[in-house]
C-alpha positions in Angstrom: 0.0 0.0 0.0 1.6 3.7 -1.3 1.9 5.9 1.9 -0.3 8.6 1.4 -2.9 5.7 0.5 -2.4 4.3 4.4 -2.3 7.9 5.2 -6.2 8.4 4.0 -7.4 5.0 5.4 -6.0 5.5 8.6 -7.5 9.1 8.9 -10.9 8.6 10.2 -10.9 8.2 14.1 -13.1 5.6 15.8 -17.2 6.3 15.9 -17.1 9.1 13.2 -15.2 11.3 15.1 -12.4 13.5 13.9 -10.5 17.1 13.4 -11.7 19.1 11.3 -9.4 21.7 10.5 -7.1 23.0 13.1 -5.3 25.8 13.2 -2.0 26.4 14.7 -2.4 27.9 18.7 0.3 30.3 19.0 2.2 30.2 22.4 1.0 32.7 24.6 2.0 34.2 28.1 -0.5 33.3 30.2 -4.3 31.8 30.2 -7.3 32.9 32.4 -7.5 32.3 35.3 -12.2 31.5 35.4 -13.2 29.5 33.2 -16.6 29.8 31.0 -18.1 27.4 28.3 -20.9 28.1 25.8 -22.9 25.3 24.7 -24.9 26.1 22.0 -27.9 23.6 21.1 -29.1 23.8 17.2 -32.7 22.7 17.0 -32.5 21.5 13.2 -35.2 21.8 10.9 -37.3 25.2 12.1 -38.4 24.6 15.5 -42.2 26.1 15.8 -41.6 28.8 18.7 -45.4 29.9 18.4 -46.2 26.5 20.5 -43.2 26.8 22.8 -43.9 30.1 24.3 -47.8 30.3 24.1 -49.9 33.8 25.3 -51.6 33.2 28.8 -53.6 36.1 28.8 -57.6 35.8 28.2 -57.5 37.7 24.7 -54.0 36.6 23.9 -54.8 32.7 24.5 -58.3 33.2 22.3 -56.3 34.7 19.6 -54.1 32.2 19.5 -56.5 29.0 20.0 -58.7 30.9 17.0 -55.7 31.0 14.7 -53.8 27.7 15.7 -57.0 25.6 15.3 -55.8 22.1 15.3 -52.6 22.9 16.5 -53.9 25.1 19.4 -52.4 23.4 23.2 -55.1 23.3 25.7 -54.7 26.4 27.8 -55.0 24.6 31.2 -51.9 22.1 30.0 -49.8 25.4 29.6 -46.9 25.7 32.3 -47.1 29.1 33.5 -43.8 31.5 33.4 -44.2 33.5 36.5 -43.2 36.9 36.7 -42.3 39.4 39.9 -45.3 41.2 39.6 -48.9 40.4 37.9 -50.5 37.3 36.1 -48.3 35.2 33.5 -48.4 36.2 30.1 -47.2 33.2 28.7 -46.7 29.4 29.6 -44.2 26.8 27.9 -45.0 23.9 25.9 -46.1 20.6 28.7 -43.3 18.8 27.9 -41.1 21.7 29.3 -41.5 21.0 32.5 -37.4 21.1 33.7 -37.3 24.2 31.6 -39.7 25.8 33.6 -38.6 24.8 36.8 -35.3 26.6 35.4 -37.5 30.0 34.6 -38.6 30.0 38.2 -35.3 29.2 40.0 -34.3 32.1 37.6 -32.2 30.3 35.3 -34.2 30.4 31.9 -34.3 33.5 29.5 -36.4 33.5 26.9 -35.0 35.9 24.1 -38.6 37.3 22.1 -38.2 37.2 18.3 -34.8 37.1 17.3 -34.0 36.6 13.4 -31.5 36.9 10.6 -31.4 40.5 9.9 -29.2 42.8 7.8 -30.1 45.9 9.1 -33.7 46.6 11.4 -36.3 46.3 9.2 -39.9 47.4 9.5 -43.0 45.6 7.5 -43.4 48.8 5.4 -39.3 48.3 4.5 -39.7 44.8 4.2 -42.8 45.5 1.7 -41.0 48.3 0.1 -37.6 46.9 -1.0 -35.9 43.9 -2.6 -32.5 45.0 -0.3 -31.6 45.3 2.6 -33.2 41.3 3.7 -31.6 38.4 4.4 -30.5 36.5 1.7 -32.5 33.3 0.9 -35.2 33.7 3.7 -37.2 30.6 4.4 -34.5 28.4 2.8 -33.3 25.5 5.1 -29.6 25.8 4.4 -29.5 29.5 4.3 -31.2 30.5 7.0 -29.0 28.1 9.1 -25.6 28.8 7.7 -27.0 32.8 8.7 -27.9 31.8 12.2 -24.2 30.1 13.0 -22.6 32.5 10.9 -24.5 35.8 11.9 -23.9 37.1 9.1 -27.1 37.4 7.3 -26.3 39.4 3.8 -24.6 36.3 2.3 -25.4 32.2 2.8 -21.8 31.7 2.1 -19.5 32.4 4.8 -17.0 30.1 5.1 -16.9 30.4 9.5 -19.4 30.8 12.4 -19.7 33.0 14.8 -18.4 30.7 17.6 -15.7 29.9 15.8 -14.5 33.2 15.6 -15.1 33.6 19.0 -12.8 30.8 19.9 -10.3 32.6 17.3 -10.5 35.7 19.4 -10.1 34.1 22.9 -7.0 31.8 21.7 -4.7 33.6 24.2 -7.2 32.7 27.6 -6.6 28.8 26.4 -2.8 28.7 26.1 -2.8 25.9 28.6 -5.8 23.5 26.6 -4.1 20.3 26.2 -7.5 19.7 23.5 -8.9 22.1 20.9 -11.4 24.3 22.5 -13.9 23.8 20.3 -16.0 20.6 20.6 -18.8 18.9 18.5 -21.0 16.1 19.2 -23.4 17.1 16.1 -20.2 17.0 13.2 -18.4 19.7 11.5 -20.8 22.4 12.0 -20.3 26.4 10.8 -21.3 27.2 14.2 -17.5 25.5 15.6 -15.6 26.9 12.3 -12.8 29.8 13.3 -10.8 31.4 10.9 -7.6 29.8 12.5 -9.5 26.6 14.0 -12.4 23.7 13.7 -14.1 21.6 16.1 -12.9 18.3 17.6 -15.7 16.0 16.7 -16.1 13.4 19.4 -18.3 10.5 19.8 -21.0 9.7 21.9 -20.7 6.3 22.7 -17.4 3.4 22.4 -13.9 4.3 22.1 -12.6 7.9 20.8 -9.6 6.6 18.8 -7.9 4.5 16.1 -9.5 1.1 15.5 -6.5 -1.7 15.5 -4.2 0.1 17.6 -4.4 -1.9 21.3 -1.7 -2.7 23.0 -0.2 -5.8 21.2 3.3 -5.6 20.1 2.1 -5.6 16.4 -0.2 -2.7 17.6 2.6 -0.7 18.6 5.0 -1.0 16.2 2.1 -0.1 13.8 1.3 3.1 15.8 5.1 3.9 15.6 5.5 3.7 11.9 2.3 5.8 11.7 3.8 8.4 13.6 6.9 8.5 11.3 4.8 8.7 8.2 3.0 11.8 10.0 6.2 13.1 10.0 7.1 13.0 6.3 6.6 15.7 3.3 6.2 18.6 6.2 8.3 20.6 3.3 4.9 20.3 1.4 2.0 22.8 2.7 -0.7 20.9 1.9 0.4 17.3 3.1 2.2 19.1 6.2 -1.8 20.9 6.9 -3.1 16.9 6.6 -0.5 15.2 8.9 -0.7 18.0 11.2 -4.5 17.0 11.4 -4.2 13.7 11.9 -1.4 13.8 14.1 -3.4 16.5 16.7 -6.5 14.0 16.2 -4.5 11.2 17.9 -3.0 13.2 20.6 -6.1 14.7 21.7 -8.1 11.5 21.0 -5.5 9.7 23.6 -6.2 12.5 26.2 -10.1 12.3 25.7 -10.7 8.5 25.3 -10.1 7.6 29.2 -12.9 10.8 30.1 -15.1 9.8 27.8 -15.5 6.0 28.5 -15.1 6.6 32.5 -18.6 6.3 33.8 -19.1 9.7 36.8 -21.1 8.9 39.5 -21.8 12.8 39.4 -22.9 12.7 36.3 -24.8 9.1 36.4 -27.5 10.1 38.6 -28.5 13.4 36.2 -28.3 11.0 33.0 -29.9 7.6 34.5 -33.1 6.9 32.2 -32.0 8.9 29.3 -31.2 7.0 26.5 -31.6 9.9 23.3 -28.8 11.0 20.5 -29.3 14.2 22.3 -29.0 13.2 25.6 -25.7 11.1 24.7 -24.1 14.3 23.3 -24.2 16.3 26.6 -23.9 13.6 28.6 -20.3 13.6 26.7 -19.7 17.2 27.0 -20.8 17.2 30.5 -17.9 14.9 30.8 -15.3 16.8 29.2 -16.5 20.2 31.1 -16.2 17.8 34.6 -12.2 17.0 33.1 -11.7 20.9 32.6 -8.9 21.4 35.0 -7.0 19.0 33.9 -7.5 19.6 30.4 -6.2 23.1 31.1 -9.1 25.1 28.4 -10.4 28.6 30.3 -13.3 28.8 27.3 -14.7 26.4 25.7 -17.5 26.5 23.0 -19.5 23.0 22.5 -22.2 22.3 20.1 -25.0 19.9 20.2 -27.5 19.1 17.8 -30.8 18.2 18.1 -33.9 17.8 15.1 -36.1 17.4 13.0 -38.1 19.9 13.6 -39.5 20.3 10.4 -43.0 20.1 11.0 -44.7 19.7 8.1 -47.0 17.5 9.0 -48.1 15.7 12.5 -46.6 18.6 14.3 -48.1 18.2 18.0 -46.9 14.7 18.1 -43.5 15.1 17.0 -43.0 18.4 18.7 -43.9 16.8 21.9 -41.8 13.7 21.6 -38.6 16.2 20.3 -39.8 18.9 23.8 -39.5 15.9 25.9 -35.7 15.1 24.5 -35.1 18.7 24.4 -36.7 19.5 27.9 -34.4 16.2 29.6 -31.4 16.7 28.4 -31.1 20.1 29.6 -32.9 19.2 32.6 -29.9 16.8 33.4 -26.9 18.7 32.1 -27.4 21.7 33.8 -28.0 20.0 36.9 -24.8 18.1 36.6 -23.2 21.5 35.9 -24.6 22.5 39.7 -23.2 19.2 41.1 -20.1 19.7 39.5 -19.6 23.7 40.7 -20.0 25.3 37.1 -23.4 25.7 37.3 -22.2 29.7 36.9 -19.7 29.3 34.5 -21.9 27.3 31.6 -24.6 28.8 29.3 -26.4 27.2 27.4 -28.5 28.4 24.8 -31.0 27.7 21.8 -30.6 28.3 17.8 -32.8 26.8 14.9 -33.5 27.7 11.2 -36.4 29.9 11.8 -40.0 29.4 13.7 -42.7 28.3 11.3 -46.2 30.3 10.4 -48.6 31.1 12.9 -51.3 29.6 11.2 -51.3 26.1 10.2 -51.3 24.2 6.9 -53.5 21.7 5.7 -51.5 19.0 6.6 -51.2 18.8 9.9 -48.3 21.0 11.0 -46.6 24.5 9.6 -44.6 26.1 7.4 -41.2 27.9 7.6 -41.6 31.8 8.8 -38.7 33.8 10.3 -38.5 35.5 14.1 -38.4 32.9 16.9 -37.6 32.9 20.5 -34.2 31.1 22.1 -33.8 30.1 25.1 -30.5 31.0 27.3 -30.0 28.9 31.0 -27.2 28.9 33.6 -26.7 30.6 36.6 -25.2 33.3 35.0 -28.3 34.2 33.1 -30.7 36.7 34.3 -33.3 34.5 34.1 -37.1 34.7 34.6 -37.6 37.0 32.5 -38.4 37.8 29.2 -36.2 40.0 26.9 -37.0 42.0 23.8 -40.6 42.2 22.3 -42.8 39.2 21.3 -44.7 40.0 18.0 -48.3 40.5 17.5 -49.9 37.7 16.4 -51.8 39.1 14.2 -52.4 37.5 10.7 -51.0 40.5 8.2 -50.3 42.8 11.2 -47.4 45.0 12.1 -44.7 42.0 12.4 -46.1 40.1 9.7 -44.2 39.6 6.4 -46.7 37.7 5.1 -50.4 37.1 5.8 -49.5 33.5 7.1 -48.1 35.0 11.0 -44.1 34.7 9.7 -43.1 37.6 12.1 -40.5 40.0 11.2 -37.7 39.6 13.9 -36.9 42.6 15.7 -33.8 41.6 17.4 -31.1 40.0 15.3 -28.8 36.9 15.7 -26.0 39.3 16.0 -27.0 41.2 19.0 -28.0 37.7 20.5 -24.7 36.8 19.6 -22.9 39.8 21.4 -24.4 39.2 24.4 -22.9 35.6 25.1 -20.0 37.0 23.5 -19.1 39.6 25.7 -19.7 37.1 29.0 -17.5 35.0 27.1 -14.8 37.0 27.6 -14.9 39.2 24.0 -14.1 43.3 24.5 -15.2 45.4 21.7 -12.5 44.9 19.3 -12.7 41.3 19.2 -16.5 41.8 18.9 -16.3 43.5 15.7 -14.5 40.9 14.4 -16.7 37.9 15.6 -20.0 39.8 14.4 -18.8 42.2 11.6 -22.4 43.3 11.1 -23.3 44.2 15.2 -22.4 48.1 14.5 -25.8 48.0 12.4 -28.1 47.7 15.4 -28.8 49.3 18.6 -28.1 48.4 21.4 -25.4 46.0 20.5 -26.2 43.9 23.8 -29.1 42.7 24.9 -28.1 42.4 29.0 -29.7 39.0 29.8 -25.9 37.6 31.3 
């Protein structure tokens, strides 16, 4: 077998799971001295936000139940979000429940009708011109390639916004033994830097090469594959590739043993839950619970979680994916308590887009624009609710359409800012992580 044959056979890691691309980490003085992870949860598919965060209110719920129809949640099934003063105004799905314990312990944020956006737009603007909008709106791809990239005038760019991020903190994680950056939902634009990419790691089994134990055979093979990593570093390209795969098998032999150890800390949050979802932060809570040792001061993680694409059978499948949804979170931030982070780890939620207020024929909705994320952790300034929730109004003031697609009126960028900056991002770096945040006003939202 010709060497740079071996080379690509022997370059996929165990369960899936390898580097991306990895920049090289400068050596720098010193790293911080906190440490804060963002853990960003992409709801794939268009997750329906209008029967997440549902009005409570006598005229608000009778709108809604008129217009939803079919799709319409029983008002008494509605888990209230409390507020310091007065009735609620809105309650959470039923199968929500952690979430809204988290609300009233003051750990949930519910961010009101966020969107890709360009510049603000009104519906008269939005009526009135064919620039100035989002590129691609309602479009699967685009409209998530604009919500990890925040950058909304293009579907094309080639990083994320947490990537950049990461690029911009590189000097607070001189110490990280392991990228940064980790995946458990694949090499997302969310975990792409200009300088670095996402260690994909696995979820379940081993997190290295298959037929490399610890037989003498073994070894000498993992010896001579070491030396070939080494070879034709004059060439940029083939140096880029071993460099790749060489970093994959260092950090893979760092995070095997953490991820295959079964916590007792993190054991009794997880017993019972047997998801994809719940599987992916059950493995970042593990790496998170390793953090001293692995030496990171910021780390950004993704999971994934879908389909919410709710064309049809929508209240079924919603409920079934709010259930996944509502225990995985449920668990991980409670492990993030136990394991004394609880105020150094947000979490928060992205998705294509929310879907039309009213229903289709079929059973379920269509793709529309501004939705609602969540944000929980300690740190969050939770129990309340932050920006403005549309009227839903069929062909009213926030609607682009005379279906309820609501016109957002914060954007992904200013979302974006706001975990940035607790992240550890000063203005400078901001305008390099969101080059389009000097377009709106205020450029923080103050929810961390």
């Amino acid at each position: 077998m010709q060497r740079r044959t071996f080379l690509r056979h022997v370059g996929g890691l165990a369960g899936g799971a390898a580097l991306g691309q990895l920049g090289v980490l400068a050596a720098h003085a010193s790293a911080a001295s906190d440490y804060k992870a963002l853990v960003c949860v992409f709801l794939y598919g268009g997750n329906d936000a209008n029967n997440m965060i549902v009005p409570l209110d006598t005229a608000g719920y009778a709108n809604y139940a008129q217009t939803r129809s079919y799709l319409a949640l029983p008002q008494a099934e509605l888990l209230p979000l409390a507020v310091s003063s007065g009735s609620p105004l809105y309650g959470l799905h039923p199968a929500l429940p952690g979430l809204a314990s988290m609300w009233g312990a003051g750990n949930l944020a519910v961010v009101a009708n966020v969107g890709t956006l360009v510049q603000p737009l009104t519906k008269t603007q939005y009526l009135a011109t064919t620039s100035h909008k989002p590129e691609s709106l309602f479009s699967h791809i685009d409209q998530q390639h604009q919500w990890q990239a925040s950058i909304s005038s293009t579907s094309s760019a080639n990083s994320g916004w947490g990537g950049r991020l990461s690029d911009q903190v590189a000097t607070l994680n001189a110490n990280s033994t392991v990228p940064p950056m980790i995946s458990t939902g694949g090499n997302n634009l969310f975990v792409t830097g200009s300088a670095s990419q996402a260690l994909v790691i696995p979820i379940s089994g081993s997190f290295g090469l298959n037929g490399f134990a610890n037989t003498n055979a073994d070894v000498a093979r993992l010896a001579a594959l070491k030396l070939l990593l080494n070879a034709d570093q004059n060439v940029t390209l083939s140096q880029a590739a071993e460099t790749v795969a060489g970093d994959a098998l260092t950090s893979s032999a760092i995070l095997n043993p953490i991820l295959t150890t079964t916590s007792a800390t993190l054991q009794a949050r997880f017993t019972g839950l047997t998801s994809n979802f719940s599987k992916q932060l059950l493995a970042i809570a593990k790496v998170i619970e390793a953090r001293s040792s692995l030496g990171a001061s910021r780390q950004v993680f993704l999971a994934t979680l879908g389909s919410f694409d709710t064309h049809t059978n929508q209240l079924a499948q919603q409920q079934t994916l709010f259930a996944d949804l509502d225990g995985g979170l449920s668990a991980f931030h409670g492990a993030m308590t136990d394991l004394g982070a609880g105020a150094d780890v947000t979490s928060f939620t992205l998705s294509d887009f929310s879907r039309n207020f009213l229903p289709n024929t079929g059973g379920g909705t269509d793709h529309a624009w501004g939705s609602h994320p969540l944000v929980i952790g300690q740190a969050v300034k939770g129990g309340a609710m932050y920006g403005t929730m549309p009227t839903l109004e069929l062909s009213g003031p926030d609607d682009a359409s005379n279906l309820g697609r609501w016109i957002p009126t914060i954007a992904v960028d200013q979302f974006a800012a706001t975990l940035a900056s607790w992240f550890g991002a000063d203005a400078t770096a901001l305008a390099t992580v969101l080059p389009n945040l000097a377009a709106f006003s205020p450029g923080t939202l103050g929810f961390i």
